[in-house]
N, C-alpha and C positions, 0 to 999 in steps of 0.2 A: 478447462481440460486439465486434469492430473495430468504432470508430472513435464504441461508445458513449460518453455521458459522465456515467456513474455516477461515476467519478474524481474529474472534477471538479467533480460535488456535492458528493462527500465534501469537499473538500479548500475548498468553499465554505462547508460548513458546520461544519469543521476551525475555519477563521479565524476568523468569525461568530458563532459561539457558544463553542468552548471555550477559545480565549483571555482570556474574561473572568477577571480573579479572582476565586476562590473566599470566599463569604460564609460565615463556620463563625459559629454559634451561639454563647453566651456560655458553652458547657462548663461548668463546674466550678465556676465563678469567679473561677478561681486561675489571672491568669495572667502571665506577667512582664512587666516595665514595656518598652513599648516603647522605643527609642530612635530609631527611623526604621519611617517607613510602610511597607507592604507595597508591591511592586508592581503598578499597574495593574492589570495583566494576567497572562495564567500564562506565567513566561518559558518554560518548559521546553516547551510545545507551540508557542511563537512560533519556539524554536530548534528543533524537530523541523521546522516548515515551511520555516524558513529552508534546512536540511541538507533534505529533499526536494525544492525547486524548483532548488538548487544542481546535486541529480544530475540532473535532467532537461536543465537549460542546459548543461552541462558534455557531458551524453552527445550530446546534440544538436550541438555545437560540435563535437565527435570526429568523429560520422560524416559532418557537411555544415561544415566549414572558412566557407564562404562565408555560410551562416546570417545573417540579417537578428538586430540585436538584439531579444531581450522588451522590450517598452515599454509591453503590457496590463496591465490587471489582473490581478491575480493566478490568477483560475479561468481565464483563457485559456493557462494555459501550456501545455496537453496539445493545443489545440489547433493554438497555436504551433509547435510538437514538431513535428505533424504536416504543418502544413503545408511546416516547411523542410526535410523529410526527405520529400519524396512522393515525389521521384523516386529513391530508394535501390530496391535490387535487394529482394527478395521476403523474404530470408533479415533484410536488416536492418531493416525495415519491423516484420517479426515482433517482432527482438527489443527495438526501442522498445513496441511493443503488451503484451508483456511487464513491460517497466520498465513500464507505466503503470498495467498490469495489479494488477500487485506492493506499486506506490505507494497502488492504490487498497484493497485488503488491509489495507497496516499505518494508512493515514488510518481503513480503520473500527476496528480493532484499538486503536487511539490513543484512539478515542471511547467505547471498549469492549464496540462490538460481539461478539462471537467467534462469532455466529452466520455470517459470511461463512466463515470456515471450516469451515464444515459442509456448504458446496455444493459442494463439492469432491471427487472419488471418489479412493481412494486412489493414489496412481502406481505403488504396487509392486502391490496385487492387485485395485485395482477397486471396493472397499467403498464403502459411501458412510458419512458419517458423524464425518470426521475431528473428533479436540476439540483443541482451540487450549491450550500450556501455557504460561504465561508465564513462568514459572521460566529455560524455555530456549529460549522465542521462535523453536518449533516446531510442527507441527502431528502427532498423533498416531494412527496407526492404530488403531481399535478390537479390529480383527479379532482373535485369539488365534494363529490361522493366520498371521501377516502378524510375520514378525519379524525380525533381524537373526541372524549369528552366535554371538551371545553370548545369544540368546534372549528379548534384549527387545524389546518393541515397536517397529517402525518409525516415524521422526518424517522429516519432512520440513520443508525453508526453505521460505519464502514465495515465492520464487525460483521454486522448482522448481513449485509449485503454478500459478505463474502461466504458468509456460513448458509446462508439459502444456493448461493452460485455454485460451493461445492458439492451441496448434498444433490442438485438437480443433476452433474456430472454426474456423481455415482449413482443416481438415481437411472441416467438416460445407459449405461456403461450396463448397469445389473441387467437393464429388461432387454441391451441390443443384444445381448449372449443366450 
């Protein structure tokens, strides 16, 4: 749906809870002498959010020059987004809806969801059911029918999934009116 903000729940509850540092167990007991504390926090999803909010101000600045700066908090960025791109033609509107779309995908992906990519029907024949492989940070046809060239399964980017999810929106959005 344009202009929900499942996204930016995720990416609330991205911040919120999964940057804390992880508390492991006394394991084994064998463990080496530390020399310096752990950090905080988990850097590696603080730099995954830092590299997500980057592509949204960056693509925002591309298509609206004129753009007011983000000075919110951080879960207002997508609405930020929206608001300094309202007036863009129809075609770029979609494709920010997209990016946010996409962003919201790899945010539950990140959290470990993989069941969001299962709401997705395939783009090459329609299935529903795709499974998420993270080996190659794709999404996999089930179908036997559904294959490439070479005979194996079709996989699809996150991309692609979001840019099929928005256009069926505006699609289901044009003919309800």
């Amino acid at each position: 749906m344009l202009g929900d903000d499942t996204t930016t729940q995720r990416l609330r509850l991205l911040q919120a809870e999964f940057t804390q540092h992880l508390r492991r167990g006394p394991g084994d007991g064998r463990t080496a002498t530390r020399t310096q504390s752990p950090a905080p926090l988990n850097l590696g999803v603080v730099d995954y959010i830092t590299a997500a909010t980057t592509e949204v101000m960056e693509h925002t600045r591309a298509v609206a020059p004129d753009a007011e700066p983000f000075a919110g908090p951080l879960p207002g960025l997508y609405e930020w987004s929206r608001q300094q791109t309202a007036d863009l033609d129809a075609e770029r509107q979609a494709a920010r809806e997209a990016l946010i779309y996409r962003q919201g995908l790899e945010h539950a992906l990140e959290m470990g969801d993989t069941t969001v990519i299962r709401k997705h029907p395939c783009p090459g024949c329609g299935c529903w059911g795709l499974m998420w492989r993270p080996a190659v940070q794709r999404a996999v046809c089930p179908s036997r029918y559904c294959v490439d060239a070479d005979g194996l399964s079709r996989t699809w980017e996150l991309k692609t999934l979001a840019h099929h999810h928005v256009a069926r929106q505006l699609g289901l959005k044009t003919s309800a009116t």
